[in-house]
C-alpha positions in Angstrom: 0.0 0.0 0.0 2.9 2.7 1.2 4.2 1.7 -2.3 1.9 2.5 -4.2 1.2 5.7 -2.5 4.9 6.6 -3.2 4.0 5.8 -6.9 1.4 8.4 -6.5 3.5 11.0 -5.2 5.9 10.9 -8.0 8.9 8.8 -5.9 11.1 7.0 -8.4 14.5 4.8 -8.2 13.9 4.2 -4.2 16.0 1.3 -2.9 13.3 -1.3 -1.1 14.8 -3.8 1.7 12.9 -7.0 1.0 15.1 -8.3 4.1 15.8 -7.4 7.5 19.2 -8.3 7.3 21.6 -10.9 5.6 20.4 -13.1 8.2 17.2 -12.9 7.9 16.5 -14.0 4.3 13.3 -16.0 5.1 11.6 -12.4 6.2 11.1 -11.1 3.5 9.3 -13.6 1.3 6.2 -12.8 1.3 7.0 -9.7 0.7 8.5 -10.0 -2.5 5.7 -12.5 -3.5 3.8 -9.3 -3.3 5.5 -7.3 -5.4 6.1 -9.7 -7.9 2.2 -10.3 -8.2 1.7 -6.6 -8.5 4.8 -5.1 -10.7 2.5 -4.7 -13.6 0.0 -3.2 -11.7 2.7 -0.6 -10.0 4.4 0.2 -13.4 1.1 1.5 -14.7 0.6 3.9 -11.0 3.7 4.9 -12.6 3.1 5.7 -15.7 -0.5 7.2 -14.8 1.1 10.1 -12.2 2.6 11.9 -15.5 -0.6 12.9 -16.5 -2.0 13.5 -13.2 -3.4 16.7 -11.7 -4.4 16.4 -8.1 -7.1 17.6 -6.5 -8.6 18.1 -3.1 -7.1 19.0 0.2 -3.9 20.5 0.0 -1.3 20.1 2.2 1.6 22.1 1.9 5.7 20.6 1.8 7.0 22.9 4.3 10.8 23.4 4.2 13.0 25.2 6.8 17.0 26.2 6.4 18.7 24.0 8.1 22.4 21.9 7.3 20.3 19.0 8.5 17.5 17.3 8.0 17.1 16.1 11.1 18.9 19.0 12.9 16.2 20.5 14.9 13.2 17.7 16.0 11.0 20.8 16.3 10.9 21.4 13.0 8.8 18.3 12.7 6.2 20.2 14.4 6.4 23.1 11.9 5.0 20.7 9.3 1.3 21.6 8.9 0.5 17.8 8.8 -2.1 17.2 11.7 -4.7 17.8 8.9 -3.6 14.4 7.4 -2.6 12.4 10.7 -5.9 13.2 12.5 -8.1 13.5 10.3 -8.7 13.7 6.4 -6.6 10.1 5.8 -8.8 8.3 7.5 -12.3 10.2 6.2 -12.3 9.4 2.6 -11.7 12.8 1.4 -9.0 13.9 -1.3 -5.6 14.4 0.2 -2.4 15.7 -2.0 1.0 17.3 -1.0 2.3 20.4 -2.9 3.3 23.9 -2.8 1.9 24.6 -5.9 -1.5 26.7 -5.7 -5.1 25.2 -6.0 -7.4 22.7 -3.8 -7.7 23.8 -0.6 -4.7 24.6 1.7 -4.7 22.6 5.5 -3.1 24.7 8.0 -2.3 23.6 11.6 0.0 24.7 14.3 2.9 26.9 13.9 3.6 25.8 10.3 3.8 29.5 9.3 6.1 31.0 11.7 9.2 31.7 9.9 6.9 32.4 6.4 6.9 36.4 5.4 4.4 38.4 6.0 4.4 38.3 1.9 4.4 34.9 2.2 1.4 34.3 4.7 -0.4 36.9 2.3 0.1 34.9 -0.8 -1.1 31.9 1.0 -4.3 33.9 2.8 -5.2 34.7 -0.9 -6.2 31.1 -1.8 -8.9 28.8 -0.2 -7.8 27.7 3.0 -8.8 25.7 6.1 -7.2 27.0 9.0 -6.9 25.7 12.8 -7.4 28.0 15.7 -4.0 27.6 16.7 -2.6 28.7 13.0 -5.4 31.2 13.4 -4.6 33.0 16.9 -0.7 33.2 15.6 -2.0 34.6 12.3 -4.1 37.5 14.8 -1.1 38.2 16.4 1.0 39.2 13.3 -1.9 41.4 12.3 -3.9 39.0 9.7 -7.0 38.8 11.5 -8.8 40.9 8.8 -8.0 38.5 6.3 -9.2 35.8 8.4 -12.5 37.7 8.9 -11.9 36.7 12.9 -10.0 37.6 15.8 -9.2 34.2 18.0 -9.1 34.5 22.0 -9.0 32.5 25.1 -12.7 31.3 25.9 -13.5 32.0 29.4 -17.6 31.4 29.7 -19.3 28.4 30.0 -17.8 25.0 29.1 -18.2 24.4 25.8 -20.3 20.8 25.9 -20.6 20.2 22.0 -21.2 21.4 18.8 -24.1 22.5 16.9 -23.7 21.8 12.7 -25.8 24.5 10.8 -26.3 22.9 7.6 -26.5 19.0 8.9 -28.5 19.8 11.6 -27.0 17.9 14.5 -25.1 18.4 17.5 -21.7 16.6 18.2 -18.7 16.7 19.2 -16.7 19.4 20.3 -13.1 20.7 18.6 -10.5 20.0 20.5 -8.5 23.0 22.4 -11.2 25.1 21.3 -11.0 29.0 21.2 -13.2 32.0 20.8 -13.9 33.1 17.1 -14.8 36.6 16.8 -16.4 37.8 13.7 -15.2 41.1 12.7 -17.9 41.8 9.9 -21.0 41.1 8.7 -19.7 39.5 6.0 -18.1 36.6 8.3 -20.7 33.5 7.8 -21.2 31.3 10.7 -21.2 27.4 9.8 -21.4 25.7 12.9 -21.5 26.9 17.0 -19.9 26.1 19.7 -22.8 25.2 22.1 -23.4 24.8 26.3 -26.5 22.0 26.8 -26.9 19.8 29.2 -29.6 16.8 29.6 -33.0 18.7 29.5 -31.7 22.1 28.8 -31.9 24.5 26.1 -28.9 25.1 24.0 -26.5 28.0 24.4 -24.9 29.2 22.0 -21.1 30.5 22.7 -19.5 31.4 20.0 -19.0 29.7 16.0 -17.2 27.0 15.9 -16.6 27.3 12.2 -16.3 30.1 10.1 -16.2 31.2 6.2 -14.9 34.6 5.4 -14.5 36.1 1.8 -11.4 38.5 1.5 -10.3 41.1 -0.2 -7.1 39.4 -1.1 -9.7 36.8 -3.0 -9.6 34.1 -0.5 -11.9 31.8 0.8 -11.0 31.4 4.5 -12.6 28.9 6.1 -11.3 29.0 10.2 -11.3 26.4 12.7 -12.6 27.2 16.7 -10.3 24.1 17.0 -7.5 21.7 15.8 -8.2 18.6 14.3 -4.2 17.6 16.0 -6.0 15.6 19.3 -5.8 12.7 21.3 -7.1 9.6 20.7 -9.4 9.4 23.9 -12.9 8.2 23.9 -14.5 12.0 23.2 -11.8 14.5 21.7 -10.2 11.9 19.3 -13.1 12.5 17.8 -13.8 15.6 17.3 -13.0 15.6 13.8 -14.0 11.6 12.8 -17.4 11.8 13.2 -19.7 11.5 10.1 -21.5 14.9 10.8 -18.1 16.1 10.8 -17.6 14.7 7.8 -20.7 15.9 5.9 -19.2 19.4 6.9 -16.2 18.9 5.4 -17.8 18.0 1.9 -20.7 20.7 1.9 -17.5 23.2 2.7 -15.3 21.8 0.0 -17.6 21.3 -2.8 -18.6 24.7 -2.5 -15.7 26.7 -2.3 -13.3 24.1 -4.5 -15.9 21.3 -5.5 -14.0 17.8 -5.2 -13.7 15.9 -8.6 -14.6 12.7 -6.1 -14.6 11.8 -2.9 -15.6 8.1 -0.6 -19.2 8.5 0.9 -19.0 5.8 3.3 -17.9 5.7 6.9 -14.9 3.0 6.4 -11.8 4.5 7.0 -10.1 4.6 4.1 -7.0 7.0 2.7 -8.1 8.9 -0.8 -6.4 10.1 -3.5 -8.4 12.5 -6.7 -6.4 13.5 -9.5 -7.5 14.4 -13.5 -6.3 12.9 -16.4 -5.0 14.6 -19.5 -8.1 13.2 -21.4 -11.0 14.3 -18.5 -10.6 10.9 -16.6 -11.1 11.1 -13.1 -8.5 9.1 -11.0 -9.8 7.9 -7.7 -6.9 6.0 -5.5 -8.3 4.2 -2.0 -6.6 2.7 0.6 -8.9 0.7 2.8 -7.5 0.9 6.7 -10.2 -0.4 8.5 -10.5 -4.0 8.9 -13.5 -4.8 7.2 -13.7 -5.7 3.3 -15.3 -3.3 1.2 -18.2 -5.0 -0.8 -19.1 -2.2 -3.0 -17.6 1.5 -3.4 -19.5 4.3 -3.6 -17.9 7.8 -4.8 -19.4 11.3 -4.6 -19.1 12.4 -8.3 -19.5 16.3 -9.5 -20.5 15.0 -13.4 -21.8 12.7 -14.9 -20.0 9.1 -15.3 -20.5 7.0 -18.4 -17.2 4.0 -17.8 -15.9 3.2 -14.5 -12.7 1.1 -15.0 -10.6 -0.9 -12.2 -6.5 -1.8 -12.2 -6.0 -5.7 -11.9 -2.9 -7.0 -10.4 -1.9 -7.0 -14.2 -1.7 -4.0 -14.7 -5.2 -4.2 -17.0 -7.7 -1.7 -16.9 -11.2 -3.9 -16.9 -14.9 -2.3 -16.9 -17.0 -2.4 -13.7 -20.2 -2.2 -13.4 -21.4 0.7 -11.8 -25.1 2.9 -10.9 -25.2 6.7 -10.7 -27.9 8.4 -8.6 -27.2 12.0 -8.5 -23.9 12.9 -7.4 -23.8 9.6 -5.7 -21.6 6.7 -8.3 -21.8 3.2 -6.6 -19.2 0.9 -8.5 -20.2 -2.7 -8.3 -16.6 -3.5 -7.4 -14.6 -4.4 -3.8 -12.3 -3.4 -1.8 -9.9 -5.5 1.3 -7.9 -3.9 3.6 -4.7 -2.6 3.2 -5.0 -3.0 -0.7 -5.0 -0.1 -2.7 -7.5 -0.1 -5.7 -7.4 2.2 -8.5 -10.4 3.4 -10.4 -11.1 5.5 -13.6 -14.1 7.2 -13.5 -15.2 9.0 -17.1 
């Protein structure tokens, strides 16, 4: 699977270790039975990615001077990757890495910090979904009228959950929330932070999510939260709930509408790219334990072939129904193997 995803990134003339060692020769076995089943398959990911043009949720390669690589471990936390690790790689939704602009950009933590203020307006002029914690650091260097939001330390009642506008549903809170401000009229609220308690009315504190127009021509979407939390029983998932989800997809497709997305709640890592001749490319990597009996891809045209990559490197027709936006290919998935479809 990480193989194939490497494929997909563009990584070429990598040196694989079938073996852990000259001593262990038996180890790797398997291993190489597996590549050897799918070389034809992985020489077409290969020759696909030159005519691929990605699409989705941006997250941006963040590179910091440095004579080493591995000179300063804090730097890892200056990677604006939390987006990925947390969240959008298990949801289904369309995850790339680049610096180039389009999709939407995914900023978290203090990815930003040693960015001009040049810089931080070029990337303030694109669509972006920003944490609270990117967000409050942005404030402070004076970029909270591009955000459409000043962020601040919530001091009223506990926040208990979270109240989704356009779903209609309450669930869970962001994690390490903060106060969202709107500065103008023109800030649109898309969710609230809420107080309610069994038998009470709900209170609303302040939004929880935010979309702000700028006049840099930016769609700012901003974050009360982080999606960067612990695995426990209620903040873990904060941002791995299907509500949460739903969210996601109603914000994307209307400021950068997805070319295809998985609608299901399987956990599942998802790759969108299009092909020099209008094909969509849709990558999935099942990590979930279940099998995947059926997939079913949210779609922004209409689909007339759906094809699938064998083992042998073939690509065969499957069957497939379209309802709306909705495409459900009559074709499976297992876990940890990748499957990839053409959609046209």
């Amino acid at each position: 699977m990480h193989f194939v995803e490497s494929l997909l990134e563009g990584y070429k003339g990598a040196k694989h270790w079938f073996t852990r060692s000259n001593f262990e020769l038996e180890s790797g076995v398997a291993y190489k039975q597996k590549f050897a089943k799918y070389k034809k398959f992985d020489d077409q990911v290969a020759l696909d990615f030159d005519e691929l043009s990605y699409h989705g949720f941006r997250i941006p390669l963040i590179w910091h001077e440095t004579t080493s690589p591995i000179e300063d471990a804090s730097d890892v936390d200056k990677q604006s990757i939390g987006w990925v690790n947390h969240c959008l790689e298990r949801l289904g939704l369309p995850v790339y890495y680049s610096n180039e602009q389009g999709g939407i950009l995914c900023l978290e933590g203090n990815c930003l910090d040693e960015y001009t203020d040049e810089d931080i307006k070029q990337f303030l002029s694109e669509n972006c979904f920003i944490a609270s914690d990117t967000a409050k650091l942005l404030c402070e260097r004076g970029f909270s009228d591009l955000l459409g939001v000043d962020v601040r330390e919530w001091k009223g009642l506990k926040v208990t959950s979270e109240y989704f506008i356009n779903e209609d549903n309450v669930s869970n809170r962001q994690y390490k929330h903060k106060e969202l401000v709107p500065l103008s009229n023109q800030v649109e609220t898309l969710s609230w932070s809420i107080n309610k308690v069994t038998g009470s009315k709900m209170n609303k504190l302040f939004p929880a999510v935010t979309l702000y127009k700028n006049k840099l021509g930016g769609t700012i979407v901003t974050f009360c939260g982080t999606p960067v939390s612990p695995f426990t029983f209620s903040d873990g998932f904060c941002f791995l709930t299907q509500t949460r989800k739903a969210q996601l997809i109603n914000i994307a497709n209307r400021i950068n509408p997805m070319l295809s997305y998985y609608v299901g709640d399987e956990e599942l890592f998802f790759k969108s790219a299009l092909m020099k001749d209008g094909t969509i490319l849709s990558a999935l990597f099942p990590t979930s334990y279940d099998d995947i009996e059926e997939i079913k891809l949210g779609v922004n045209k209409k689909i007339t072939s759906v094809k699938y990559l064998t083992p042998d490197g073939e690509k065969k027709e499957a069957p497939f129904t379209q309802e709306g936006n909705i495409v459900t290919v009559k074709h499976g998935a297992r876990p940890l193997n990748p499957e990839i479809l053409y959609l046209k």
